[in-house]
DRENDO-1510 file (C-alpha; in Angstrom, 1 decimal, always signed):
<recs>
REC; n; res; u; v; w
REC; 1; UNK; +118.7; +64.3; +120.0 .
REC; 2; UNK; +119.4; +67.3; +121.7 .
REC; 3; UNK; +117.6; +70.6; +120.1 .
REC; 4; UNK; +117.8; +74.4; +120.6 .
REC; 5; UNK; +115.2; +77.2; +120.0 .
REC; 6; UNK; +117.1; +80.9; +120.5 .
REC; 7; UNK; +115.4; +83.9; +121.7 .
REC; 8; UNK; +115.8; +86.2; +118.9 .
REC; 9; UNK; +113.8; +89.4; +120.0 .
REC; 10; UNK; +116.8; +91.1; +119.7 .
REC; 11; UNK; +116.8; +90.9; +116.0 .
REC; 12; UNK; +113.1; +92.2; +116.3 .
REC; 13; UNK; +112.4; +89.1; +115.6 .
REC; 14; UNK; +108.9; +88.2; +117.1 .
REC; 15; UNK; +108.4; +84.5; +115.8 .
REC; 16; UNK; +109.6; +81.2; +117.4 .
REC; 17; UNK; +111.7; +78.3; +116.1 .
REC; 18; UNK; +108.8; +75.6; +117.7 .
REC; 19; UNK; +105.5; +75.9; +118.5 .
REC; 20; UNK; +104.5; +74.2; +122.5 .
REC; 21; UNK; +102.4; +71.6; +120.4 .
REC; 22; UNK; +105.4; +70.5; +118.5 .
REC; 23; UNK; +107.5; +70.3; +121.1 .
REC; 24; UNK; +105.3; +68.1; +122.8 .
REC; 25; UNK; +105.6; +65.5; +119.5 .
REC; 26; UNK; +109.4; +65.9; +119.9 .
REC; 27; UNK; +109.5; +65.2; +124.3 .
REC; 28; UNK; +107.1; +62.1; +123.1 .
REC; 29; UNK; +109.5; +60.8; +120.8 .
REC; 30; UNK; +112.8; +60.9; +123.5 .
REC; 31; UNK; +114.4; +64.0; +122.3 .
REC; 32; UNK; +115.5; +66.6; +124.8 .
REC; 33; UNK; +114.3; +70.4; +123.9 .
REC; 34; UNK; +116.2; +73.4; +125.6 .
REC; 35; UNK; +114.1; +76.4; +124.8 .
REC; 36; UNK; +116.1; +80.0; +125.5 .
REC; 37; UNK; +114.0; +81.8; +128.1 .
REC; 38; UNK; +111.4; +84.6; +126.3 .
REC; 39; UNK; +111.6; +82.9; +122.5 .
REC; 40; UNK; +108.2; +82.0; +122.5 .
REC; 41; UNK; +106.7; +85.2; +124.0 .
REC; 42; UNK; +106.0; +87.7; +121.5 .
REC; 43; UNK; +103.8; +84.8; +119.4 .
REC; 44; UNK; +102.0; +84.4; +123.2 .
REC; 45; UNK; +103.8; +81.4; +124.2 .
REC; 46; UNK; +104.7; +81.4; +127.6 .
REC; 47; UNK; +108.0; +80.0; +129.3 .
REC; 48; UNK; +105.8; +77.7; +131.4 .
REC; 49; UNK; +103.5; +76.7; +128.3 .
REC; 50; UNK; +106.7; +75.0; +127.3 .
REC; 51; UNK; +108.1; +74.0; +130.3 .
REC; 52; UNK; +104.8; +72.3; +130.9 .
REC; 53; UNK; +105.4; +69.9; +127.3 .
REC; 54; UNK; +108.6; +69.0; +128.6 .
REC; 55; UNK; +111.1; +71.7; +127.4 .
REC; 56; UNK; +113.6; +72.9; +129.9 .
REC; 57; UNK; +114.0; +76.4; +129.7 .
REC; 58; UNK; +117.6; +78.0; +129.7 .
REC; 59; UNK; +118.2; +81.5; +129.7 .
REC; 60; UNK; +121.3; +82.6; +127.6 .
REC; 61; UNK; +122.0; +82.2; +123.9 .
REC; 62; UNK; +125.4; +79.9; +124.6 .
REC; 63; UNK; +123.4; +77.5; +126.5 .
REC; 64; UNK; +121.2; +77.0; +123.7 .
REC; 65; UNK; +124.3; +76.5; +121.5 .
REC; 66; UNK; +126.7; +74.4; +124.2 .
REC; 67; UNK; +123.9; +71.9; +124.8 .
REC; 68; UNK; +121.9; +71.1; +121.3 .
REC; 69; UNK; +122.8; +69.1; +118.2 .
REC; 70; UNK; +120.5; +70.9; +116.4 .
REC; 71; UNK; +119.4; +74.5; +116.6 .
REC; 72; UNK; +116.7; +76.5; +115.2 .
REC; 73; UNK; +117.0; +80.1; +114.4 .
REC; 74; UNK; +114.5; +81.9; +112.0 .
REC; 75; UNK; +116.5; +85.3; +111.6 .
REC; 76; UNK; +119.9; +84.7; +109.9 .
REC; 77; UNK; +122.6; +84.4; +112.7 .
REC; 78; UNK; +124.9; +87.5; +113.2 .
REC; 79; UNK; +128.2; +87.5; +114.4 .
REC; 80; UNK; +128.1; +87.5; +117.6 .
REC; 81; UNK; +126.0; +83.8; +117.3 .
REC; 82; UNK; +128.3; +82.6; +115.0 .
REC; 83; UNK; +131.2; +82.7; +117.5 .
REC; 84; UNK; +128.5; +80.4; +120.0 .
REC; 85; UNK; +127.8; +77.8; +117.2 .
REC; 86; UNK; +129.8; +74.8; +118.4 .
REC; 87; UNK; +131.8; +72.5; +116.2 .
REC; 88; UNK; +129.7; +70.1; +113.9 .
REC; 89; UNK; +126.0; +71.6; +115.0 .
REC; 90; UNK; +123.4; +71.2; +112.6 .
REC; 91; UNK; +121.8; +74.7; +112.0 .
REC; 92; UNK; +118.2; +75.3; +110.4 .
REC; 93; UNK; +116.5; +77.9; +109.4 .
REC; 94; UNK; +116.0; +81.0; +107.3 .
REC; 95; UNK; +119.8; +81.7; +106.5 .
REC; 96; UNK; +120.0; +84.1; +103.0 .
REC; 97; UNK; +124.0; +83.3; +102.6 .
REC; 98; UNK; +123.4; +84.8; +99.0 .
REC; 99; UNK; +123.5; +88.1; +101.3 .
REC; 100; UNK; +125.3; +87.0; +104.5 .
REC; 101; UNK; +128.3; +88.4; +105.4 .
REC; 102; UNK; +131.8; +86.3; +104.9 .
REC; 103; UNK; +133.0; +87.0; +108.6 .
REC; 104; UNK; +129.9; +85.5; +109.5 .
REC; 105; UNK; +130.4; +82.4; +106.4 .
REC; 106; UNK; +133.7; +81.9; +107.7 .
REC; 107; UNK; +133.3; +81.6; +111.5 .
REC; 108; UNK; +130.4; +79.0; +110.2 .
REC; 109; UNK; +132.9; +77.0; +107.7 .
REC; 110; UNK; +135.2; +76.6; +110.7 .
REC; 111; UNK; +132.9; +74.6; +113.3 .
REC; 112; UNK; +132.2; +72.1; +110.3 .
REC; 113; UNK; +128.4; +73.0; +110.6 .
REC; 114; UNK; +125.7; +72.1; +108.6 .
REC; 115; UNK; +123.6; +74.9; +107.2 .
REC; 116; UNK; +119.8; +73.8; +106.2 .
REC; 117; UNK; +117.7; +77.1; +105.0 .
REC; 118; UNK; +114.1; +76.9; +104.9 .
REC; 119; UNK; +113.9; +79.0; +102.3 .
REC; 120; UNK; +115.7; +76.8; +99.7 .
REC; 121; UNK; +114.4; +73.4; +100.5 .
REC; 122; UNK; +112.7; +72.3; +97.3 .
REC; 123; UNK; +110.3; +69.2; +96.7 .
REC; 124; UNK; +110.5; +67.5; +93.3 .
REC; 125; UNK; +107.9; +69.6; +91.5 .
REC; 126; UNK; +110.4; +72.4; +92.2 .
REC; 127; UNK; +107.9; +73.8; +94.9 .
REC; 128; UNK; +109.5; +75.9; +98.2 .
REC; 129; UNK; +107.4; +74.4; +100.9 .
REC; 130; UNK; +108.4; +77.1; +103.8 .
REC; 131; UNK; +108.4; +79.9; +101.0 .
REC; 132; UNK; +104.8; +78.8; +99.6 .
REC; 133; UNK; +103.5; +78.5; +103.1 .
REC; 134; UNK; +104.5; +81.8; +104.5 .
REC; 135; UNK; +103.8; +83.6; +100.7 .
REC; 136; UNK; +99.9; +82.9; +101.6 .
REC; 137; UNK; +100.1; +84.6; +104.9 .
REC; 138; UNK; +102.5; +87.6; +103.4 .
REC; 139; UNK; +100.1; +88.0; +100.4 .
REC; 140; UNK; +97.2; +88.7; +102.6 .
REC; 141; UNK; +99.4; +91.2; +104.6 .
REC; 142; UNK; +100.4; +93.1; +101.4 .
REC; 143; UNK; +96.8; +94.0; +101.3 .
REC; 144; UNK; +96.6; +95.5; +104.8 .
REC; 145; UNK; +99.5; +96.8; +104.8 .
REC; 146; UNK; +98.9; +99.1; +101.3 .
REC; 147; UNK; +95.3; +99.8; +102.2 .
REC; 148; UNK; +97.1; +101.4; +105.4 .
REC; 149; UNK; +100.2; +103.1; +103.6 .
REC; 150; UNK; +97.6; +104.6; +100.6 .
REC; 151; UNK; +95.5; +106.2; +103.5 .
REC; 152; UNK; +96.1; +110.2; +103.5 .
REC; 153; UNK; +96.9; +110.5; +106.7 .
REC; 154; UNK; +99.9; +108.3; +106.3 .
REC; 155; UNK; +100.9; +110.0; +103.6 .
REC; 156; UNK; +99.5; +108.3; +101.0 .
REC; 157; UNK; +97.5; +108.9; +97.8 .
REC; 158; UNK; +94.2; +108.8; +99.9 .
REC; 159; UNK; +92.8; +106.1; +97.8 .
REC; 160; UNK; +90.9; +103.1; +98.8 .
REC; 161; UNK; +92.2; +99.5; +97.2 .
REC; 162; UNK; +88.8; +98.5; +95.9 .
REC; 163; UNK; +87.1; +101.3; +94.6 .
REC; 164; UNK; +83.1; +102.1; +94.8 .
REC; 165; UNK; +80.8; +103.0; +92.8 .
REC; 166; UNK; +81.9; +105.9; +89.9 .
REC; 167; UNK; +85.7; +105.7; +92.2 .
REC; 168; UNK; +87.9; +103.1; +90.1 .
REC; 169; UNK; +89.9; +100.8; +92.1 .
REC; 170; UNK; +93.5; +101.2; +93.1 .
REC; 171; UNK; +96.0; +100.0; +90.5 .
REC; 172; UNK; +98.4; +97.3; +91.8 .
REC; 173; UNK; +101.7; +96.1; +89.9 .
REC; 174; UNK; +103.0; +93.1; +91.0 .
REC; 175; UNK; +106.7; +92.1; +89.7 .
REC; 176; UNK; +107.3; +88.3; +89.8 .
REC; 177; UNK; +105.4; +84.9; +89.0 .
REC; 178; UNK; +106.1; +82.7; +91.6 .
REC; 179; UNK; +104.9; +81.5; +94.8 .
REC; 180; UNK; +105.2; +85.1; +96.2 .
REC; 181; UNK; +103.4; +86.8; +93.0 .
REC; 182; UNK; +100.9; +84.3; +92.9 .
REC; 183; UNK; +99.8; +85.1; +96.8 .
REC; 184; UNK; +100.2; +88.6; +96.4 .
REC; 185; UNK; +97.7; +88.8; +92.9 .
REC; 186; UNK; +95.1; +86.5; +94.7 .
REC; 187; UNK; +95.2; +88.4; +97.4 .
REC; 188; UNK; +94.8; +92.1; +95.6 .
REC; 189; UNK; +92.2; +90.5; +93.3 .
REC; 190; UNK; +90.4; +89.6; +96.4 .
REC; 191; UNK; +90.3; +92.9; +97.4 .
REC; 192; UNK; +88.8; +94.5; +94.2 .
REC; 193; UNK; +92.0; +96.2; +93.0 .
REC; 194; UNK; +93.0; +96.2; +89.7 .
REC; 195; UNK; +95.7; +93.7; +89.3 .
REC; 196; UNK; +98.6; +93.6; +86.9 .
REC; 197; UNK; +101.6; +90.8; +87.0 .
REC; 198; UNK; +104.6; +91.0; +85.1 .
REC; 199; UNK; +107.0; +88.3; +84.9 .
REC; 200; UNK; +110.0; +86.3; +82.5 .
REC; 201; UNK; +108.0; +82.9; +82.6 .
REC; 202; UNK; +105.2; +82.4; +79.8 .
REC; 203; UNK; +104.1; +79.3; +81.3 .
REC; 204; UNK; +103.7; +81.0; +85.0 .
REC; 205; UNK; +101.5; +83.9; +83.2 .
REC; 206; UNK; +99.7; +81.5; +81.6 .
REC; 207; UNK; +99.1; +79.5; +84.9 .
REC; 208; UNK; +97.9; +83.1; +86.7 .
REC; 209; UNK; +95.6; +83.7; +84.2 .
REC; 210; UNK; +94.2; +80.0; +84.6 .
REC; 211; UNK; +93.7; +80.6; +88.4 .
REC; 212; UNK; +92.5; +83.9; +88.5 .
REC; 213; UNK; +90.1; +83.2; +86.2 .
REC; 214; UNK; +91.8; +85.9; +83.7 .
REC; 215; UNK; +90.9; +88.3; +86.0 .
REC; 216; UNK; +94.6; +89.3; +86.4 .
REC; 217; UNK; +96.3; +91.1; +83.4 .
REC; 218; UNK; +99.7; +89.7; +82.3 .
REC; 219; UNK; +102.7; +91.2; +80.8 .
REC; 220; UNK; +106.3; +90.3; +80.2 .
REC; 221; UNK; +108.6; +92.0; +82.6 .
REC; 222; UNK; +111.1; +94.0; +79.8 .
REC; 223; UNK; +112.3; +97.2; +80.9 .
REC; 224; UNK; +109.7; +99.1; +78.8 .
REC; 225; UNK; +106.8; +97.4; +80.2 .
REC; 226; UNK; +108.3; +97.9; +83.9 .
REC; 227; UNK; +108.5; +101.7; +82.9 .
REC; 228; UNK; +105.3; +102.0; +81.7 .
REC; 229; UNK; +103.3; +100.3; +84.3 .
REC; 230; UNK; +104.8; +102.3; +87.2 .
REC; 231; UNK; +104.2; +105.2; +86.3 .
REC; 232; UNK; +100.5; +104.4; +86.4 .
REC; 233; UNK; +100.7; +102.0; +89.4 .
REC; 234; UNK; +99.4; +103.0; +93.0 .
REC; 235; UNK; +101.0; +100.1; +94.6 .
REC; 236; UNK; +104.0; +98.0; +93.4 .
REC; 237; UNK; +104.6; +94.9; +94.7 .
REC; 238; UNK; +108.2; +93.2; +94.1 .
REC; 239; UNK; +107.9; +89.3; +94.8 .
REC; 240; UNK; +110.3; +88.2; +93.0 .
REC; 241; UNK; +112.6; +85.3; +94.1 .
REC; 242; UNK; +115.5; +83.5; +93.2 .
REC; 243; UNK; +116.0; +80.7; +95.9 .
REC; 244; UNK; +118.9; +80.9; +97.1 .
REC; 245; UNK; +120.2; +83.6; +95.5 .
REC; 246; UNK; +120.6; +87.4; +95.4 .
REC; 247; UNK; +117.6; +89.2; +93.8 .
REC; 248; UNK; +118.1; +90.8; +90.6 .
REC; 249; UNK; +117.1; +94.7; +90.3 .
REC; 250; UNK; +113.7; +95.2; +88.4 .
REC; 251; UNK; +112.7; +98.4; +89.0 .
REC; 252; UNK; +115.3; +101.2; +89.1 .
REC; 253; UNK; +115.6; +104.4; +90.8 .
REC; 254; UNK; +114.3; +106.4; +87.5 .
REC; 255; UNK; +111.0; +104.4; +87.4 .
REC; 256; UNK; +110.2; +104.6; +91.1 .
REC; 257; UNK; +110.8; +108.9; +90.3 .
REC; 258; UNK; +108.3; +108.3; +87.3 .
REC; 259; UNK; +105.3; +107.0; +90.2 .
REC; 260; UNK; +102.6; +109.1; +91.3 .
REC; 261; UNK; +103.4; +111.1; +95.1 .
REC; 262; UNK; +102.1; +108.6; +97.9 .
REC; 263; UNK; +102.2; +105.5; +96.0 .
REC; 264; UNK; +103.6; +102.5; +98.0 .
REC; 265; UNK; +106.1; +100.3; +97.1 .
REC; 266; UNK; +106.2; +96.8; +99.1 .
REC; 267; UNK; +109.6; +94.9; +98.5 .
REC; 268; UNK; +108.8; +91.2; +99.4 .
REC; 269; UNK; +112.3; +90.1; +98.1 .
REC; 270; UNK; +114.2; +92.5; +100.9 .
REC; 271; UNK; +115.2; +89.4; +102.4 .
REC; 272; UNK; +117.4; +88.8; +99.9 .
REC; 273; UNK; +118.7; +92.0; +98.9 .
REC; 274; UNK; +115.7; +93.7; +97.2 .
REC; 275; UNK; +114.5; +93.7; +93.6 .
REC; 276; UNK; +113.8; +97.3; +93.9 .
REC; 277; UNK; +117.0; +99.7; +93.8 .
REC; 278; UNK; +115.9; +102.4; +95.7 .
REC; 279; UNK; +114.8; +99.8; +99.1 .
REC; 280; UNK; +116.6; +99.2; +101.6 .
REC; 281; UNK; +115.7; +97.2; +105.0 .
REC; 282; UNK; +113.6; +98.3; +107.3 .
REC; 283; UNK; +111.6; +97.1; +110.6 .
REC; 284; UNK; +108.7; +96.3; +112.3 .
REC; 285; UNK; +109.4; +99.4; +114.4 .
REC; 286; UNK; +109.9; +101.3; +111.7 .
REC; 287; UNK; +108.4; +99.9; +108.8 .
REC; 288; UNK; +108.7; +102.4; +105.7 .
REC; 289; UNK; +110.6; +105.3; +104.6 .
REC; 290; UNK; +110.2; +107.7; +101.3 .
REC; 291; UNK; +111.8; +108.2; +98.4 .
REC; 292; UNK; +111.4; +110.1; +95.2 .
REC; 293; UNK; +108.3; +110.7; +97.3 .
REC; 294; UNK; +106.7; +107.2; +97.1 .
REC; 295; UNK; +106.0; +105.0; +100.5 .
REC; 296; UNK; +108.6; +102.5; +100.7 .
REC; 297; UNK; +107.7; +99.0; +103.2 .
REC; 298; UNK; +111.1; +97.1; +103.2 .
REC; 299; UNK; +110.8; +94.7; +106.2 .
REC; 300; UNK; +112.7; +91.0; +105.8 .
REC; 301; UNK; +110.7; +89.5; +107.9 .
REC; 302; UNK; +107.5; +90.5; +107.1 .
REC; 303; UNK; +105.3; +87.6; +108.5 .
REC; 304; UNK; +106.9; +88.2; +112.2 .
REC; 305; UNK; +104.0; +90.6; +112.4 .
REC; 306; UNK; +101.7; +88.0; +112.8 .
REC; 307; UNK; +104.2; +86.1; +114.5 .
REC; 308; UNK; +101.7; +83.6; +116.1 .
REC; 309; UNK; +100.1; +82.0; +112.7 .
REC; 310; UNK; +104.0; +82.3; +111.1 .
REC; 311; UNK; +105.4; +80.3; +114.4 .
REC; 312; UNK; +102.5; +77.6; +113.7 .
REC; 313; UNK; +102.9; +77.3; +110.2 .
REC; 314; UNK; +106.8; +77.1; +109.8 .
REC; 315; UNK; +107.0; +74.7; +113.5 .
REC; 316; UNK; +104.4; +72.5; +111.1 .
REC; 317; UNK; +107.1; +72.4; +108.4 .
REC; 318; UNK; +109.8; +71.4; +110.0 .
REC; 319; UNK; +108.7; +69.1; +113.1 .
REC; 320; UNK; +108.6; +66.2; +110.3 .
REC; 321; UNK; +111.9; +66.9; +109.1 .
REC; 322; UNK; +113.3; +66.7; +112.6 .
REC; 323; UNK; +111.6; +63.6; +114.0 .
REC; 324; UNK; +113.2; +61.8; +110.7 .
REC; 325; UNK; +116.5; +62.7; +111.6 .
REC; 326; UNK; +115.9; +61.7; +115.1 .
REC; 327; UNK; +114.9; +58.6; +114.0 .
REC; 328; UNK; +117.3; +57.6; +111.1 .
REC; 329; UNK; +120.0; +60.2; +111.4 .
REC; 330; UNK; +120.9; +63.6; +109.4 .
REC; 331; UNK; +122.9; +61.9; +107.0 .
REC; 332; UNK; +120.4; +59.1; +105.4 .
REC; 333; UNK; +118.0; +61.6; +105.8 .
REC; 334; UNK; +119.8; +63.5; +103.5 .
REC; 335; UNK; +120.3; +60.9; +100.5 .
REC; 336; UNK; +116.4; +59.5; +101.1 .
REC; 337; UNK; +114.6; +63.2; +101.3 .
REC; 338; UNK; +115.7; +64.9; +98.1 .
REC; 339; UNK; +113.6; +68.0; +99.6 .
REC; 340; UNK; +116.1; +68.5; +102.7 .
REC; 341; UNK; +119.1; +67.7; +101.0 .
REC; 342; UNK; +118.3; +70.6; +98.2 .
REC; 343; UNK; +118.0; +72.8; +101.5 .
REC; 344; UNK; +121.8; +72.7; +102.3 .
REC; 345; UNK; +123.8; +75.2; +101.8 .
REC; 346; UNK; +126.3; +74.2; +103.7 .
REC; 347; UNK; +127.7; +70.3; +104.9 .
REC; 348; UNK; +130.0; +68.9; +107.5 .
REC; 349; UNK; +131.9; +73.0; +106.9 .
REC; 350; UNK; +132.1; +72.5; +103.0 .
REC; 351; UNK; +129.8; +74.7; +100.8 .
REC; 352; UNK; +127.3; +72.6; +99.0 .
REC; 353; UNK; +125.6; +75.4; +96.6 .
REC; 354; UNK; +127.8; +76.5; +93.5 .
REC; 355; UNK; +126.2; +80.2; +93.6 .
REC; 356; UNK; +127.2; +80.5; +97.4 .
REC; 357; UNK; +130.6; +79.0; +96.8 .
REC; 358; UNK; +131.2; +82.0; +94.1 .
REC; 359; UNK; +129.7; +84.5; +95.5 .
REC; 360; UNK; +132.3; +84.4; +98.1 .
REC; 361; UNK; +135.2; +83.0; +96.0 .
REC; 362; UNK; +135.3; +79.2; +98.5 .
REC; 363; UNK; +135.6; +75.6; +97.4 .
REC; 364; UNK; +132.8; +74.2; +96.3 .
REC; 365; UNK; +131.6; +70.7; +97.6 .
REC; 366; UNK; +128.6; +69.3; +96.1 .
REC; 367; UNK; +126.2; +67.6; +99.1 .
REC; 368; UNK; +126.6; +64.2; +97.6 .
REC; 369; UNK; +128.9; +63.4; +94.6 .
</recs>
């Protein structure tokens, strides 16, 4: 099997679709790895690190595409790669077609790919593997990354997360109950801030009071309690996720007017369109912007800044899920690994997820009928 990992620095885009260590596992096994020349660098893996393991190293985007079966991209594709996709390629990664755009759906539909996103493969407990993975490492960056915002001379409140003694501790409002939330809570209880969750799911509360040790207070996420709790909130934190889909507003533009001057709002479900209405996306290079006076940190791909633990962890992932296609082909893969097959959104050009197939008003093809 012939696979393809793309350079996608242009997207600002610092992690890599394999780690040198797993392409070594792949070389081992017979399978032929063309790795686009830089797409390792910015997580410190050098061209000849991989070259070394047995990767040959190519040096445009449409060789990647012309010579793999398979290709990994961890930023969604943009136009300009979907015109170099080539007909019947398996693509995997981090798609978001709840938010894509339909030129970029259609050129897809055309080559009769297949689509596998990481972020809706699901195992039978109804766990996201590549979601829960990453939320640990993007729950410990939501602390940094407020302690830094909430500083004074970022423009922040000037307050520290944990407090000291006779200073209280920074109040943090987290908006979800899933994997995201749960990393984000654990994290900011870690850090001695005063932690409140708000979420839809009685049994999830229940569960983050178990863990935390009812450390964490809990409320149901109406309107009111939003409203209330942002007002007095120094950091709010929207994790919430719908996989696959396009996430709902929680907080509106009103109730991020109603928070304090220099409070930060982190928007973990950018990626898929935001659950706060006044974000919008943002980069590494410029991370934040302000509205209504409040810090606002809106970037998709958060874990890129650590792009060398994120490359690890998500080449771990999916290395597995390679090898068994290699071995028994993409299609019994498929009907024996209930966990890949709820990861495709799209099979053989036909849309295999009814929200996708709406959303843009195509046919929809379930994966196996």
């Amino acid at each position: 099997m012939n696979i393809g990992i793309l350079n996608e620095s242009n997207k600002i885009e610092n992690r890599a679709g394999l780690s040198p260590s797993s392409v070594s596992m792949l070389v081992e096994k017979g399978h032929t790895i063309y790795v686009q020349a830089g797409a390792g660098l910015r997580a410190g893996y050098s061209n000849e690190e991989y070259s070394s393991l047995g990767a040959n190293i190519v040096f445009t985007k449409d060789e990647v595409f012309g010579r793999s079966d398979v290709v990994l991209n961890i930023a969604p594709l943009d136009e300009e790669e979907s015109h170099l996709v080539k007909e019947g390629q398996v693509l995997f990664g981090f798609h978001h077609l709840a938010v894509a755009k339909r030129k970029v759906i259609e050129e897809l539909l055309k080559k009769k790919v297949t689509i596998i996103g990481y972020e809706i493969i699901q195992n039978d407990e109804g766990e996201l593997p590549f979601i829960e993975s990453l939320s640990e490492i993007a729950g410990q960056m939501c602390v940094a990354i407020a302690g830094h915002y909430l500083q004074t001379t970022q423009g922040g409140r000037g307050i520290i997360l944990g407090g000291v003694v006779t200073c209280p501790p920074a109040t943090v409002v987290v908006i979800g109950s899933g994997v995201l939330a749960k990393s984000a809570i654990k994290a900011f209880l870690g850090a001695g801030a005063q932690t409140i969750a708000l979420g839809r799911h009685m049994d999830r509360m229940r569960a983050l009071e178990e863990i935390t040790s009812g450390r964490v207070i809990t409320m149901i996420a109406t309107r009111y309690n939003l409203g209330r709790m942002v007002r007095i909130a120094d950091v709010v934190i929207g994790a919430v996720l719908r996989p696959g889909e396009k996430a709902p507003i929680m907080i509106s533009k009103d109730m991020v007017r109603s928070m304090n001057k220099g409070s930060v709002i982190i928007d973990l479900a950018i990626d898929q369109g935001g659950c706060i209405e006044t974000s919008r996306p943002t980069t590494l290079d410029h991370p934040v912007f302000i509205e209504e006076g409040v810090i606002h940190y809106c970037v998709p791909n958060i874990t890129s800044a650590v792009s060398r633990s994120s490359t690890k962890v998500l080449s771990n992932m999916v290395t597995p899920w390679l090898l068994e296609i290699g071995e028994n082909g993409l299609e019994e893969t498929l009907k024996a690994k209930s966990p890949l097959a709820r990861g495709v959104y799209v099979h053989q050009g036909n849309i295999a997820k009814e929200n996708i197939a709406e959303r843009f008003g195509l046919p929809y093809i379930p994966l196996f009928e």
